[in-house]
C-alpha positions in Angstrom: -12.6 17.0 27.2 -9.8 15.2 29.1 -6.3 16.6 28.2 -2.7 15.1 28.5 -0.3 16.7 30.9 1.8 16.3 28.7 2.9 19.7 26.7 3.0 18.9 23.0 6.1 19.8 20.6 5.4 21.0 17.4 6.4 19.9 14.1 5.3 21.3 10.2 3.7 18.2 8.1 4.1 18.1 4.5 2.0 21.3 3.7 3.9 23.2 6.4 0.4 22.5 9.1 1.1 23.0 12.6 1.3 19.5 14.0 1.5 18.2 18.1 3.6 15.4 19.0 4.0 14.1 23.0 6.9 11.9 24.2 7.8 10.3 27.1 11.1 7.8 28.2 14.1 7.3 26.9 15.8 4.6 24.7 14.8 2.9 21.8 12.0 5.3 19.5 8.7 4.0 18.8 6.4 6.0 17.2 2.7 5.3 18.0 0.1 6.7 15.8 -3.8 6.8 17.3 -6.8 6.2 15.7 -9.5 8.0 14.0 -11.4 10.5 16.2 -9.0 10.2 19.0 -5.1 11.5 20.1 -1.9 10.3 21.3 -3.5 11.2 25.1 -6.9 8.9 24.6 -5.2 6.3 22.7 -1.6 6.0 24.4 -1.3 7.7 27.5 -4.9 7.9 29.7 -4.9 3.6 29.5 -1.4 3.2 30.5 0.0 1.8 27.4 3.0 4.4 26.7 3.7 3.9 30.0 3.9 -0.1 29.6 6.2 0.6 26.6 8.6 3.1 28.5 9.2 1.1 31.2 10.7 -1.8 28.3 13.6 0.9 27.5 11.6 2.8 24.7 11.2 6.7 24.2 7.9 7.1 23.1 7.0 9.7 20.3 3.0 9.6 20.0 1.8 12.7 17.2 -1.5 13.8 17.1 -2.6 12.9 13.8 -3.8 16.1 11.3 -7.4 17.0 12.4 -6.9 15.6 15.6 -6.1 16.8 19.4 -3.2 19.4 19.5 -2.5 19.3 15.7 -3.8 21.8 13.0 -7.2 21.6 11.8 -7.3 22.6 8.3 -10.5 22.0 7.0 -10.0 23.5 3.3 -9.7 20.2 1.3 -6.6 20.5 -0.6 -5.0 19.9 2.5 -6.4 16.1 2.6 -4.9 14.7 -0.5 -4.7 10.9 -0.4 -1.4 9.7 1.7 -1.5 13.5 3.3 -1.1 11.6 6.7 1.7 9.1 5.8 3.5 12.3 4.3 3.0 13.6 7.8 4.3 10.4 9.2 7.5 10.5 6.9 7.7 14.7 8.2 7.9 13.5 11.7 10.7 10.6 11.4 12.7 13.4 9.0 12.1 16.4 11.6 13.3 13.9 14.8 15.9 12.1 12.5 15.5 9.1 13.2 17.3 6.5 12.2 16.7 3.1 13.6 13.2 3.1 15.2 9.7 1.3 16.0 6.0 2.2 13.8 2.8 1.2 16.0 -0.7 2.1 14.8 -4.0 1.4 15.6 -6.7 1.8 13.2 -6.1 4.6 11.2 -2.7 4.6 12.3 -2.1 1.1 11.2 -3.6 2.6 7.9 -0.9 5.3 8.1 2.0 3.2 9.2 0.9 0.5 6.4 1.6 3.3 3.9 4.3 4.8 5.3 5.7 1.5 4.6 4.5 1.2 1.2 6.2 4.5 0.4 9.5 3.7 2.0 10.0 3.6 5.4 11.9 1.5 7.0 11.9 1.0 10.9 12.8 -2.3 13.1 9.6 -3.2 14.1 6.0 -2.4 13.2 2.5 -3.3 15.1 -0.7 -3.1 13.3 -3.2 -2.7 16.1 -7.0 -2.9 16.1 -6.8 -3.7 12.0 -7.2 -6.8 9.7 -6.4 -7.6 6.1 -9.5 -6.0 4.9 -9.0 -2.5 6.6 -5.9 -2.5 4.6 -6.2 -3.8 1.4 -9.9 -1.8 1.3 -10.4 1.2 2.9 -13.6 2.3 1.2 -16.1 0.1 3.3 -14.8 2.1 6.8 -14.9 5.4 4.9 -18.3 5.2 3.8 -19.1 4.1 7.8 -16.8 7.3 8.9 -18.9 9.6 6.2 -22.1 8.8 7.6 -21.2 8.8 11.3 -19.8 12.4 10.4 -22.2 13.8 8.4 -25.3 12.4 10.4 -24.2 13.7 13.7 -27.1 13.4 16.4 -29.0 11.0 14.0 -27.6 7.9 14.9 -30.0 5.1 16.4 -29.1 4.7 20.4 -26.4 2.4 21.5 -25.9 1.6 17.2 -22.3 1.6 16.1 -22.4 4.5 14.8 -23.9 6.1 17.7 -21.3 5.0 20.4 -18.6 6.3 17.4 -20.3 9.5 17.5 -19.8 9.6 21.8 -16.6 8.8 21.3 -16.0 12.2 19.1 -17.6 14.0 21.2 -15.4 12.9 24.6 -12.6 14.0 22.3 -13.4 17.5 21.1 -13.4 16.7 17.5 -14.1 19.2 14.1 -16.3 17.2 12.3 -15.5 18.9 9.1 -11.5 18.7 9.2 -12.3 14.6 10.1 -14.4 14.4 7.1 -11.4 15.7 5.0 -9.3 12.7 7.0 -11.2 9.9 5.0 -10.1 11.5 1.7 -6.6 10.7 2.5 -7.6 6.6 3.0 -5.3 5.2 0.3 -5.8 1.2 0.2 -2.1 -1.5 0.5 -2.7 -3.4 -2.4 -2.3 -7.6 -1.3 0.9 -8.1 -2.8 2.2 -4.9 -1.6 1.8 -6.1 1.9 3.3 -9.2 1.2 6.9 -7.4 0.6 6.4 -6.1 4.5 9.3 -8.3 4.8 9.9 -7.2 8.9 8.8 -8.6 12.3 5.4 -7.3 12.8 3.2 -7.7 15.5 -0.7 -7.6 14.5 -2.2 -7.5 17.8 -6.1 -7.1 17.8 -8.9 -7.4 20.0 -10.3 -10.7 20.2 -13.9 -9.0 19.1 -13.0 -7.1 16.9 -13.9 -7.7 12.8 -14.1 -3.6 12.4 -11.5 -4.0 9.9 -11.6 -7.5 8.9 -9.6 -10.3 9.8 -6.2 -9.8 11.9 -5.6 -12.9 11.7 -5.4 -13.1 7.6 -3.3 -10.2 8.4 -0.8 -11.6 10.0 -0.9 -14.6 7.5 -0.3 -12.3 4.9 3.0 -10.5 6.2 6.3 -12.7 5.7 7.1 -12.1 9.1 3.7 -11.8 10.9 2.5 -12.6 14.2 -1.2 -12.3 15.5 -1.6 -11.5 19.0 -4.9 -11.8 20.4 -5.8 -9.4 23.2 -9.2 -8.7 25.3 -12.3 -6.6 23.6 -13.5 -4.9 20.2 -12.4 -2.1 18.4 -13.4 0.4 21.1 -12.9 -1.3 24.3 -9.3 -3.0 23.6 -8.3 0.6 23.8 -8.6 0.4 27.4 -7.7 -2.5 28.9 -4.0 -3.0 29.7 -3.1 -5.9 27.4 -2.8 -3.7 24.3 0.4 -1.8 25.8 1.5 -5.0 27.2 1.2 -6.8 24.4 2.8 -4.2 22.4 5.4 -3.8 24.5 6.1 -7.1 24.6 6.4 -7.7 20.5 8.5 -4.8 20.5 11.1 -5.4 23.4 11.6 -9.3 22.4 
């Protein structure tokens, strides 16, 4: 399993877990939270895309999400309550103090940073990344998928979905049974809370991808949206340089 350079810092999420966050530049913060199965190195750093941000003026704070890369792996379920990653989220802007900064997700960290606004944070910018109106406002349809990628491991049919999902865990090292706590902690952003998003956010998405519904009704929905349209699906937008380019770009203008 590839591994960042980088040497992680440490901070305790809301249960007092051991949790990794990388960082690189200096300037503005922007906080980038990965997807499910992957890390701040797969999903930030290896395709360039920290790297596109840093060189707009940003300092770049990119956590490994509970169960995932550096952090703790807990897999005792009281320590996957619903929300217990936007808690974590709201841990690491308290244990940095930040004050005026940027939230980026993609996938499950557009999930996160969608509730870490519904529950009260407040940064200058946001991007939802690889995720659509649905993923949002319903977030059983992807856990179901995530259950029975993870509890069907080496089952899949070849070059299925689910099957290229399951490769994917596998490049990354992950413990099937923490992840499997993970979807317990999907909460779903109800319509008209997403509609009080009243910020500039960026909703850049692959131009294939439908994983998580439509980006586009995304954007629609936000008072101050803006679909971006970038090359690939769900999987491949990850590496292709247009995501951090286009993410840089929201967030610098």
């Amino acid at each position: 399993m590839p591994t960042s350079p980088i040497e992680p810092h440490f901070f305790a999420g809301w249960d007092g877990a051991r949790l990794a966050w990388r960082e690189l530049g200096e300037g503005r913060p922007a906080v980038l939270l990965h997807g499910f199965f992957s890390d701040a190195w797969t999903n930030w750093i290896r395709y360039g895309h920290a790297a596109a941000l840093v060189a707009e003026g940003f300092r770049v704070i990119m956590p490994d999400l509970r169960a995932h890369g550096s952090s703790d792996k807990p897999r005792d379920p009281a320590a996957y309550p619903p929300d217990a990653l936007t808690r974590d989220g709201h841990a690491l802007v308290a244990h940095l103090g930040l004050g005026e900064y940027d939230l980026v997700g993609y996938s499950l960290g557009a999930r996160t940073a969608s509730r870490m606004l519904a529950t009260g944070a407040a940064p200058r910018r946001v991007v939802f990344s690889g995720m659509g109106l649905e993923g949002l406002t319903d977030t059983g349809r992807r856990a179901g998928h995530f259950r029975n990628i993870l509890i069907n491991l080496g089952l899949h049919e070849r070059g299925s979905g689910a099957w290229m999902a399951e490769q994917f865990l596998r490049t990354t090292g992950g413990d099937a049974q923490a992840l499997l706590g993970v979807i317990d902690t999907f909460a779903d952003t109800p319509d008209a809370v997403i509609r009080t998003f009243d910020l500039p956010v960026g909703v850049v998405c692959g131009a294939e991808d439908q994983d998580n519904g439509s980006a586009a009704a995304l954007a629609e929905a936000l008072p101050q949206g803006r679909y971006i349209e970038v090359p690939g699906g769900h999987m491949s937008a990850v590496v292709k340089p247009e995501l951090g380019q286009a993410i840089a770009a929201f967030l610098a203008a």
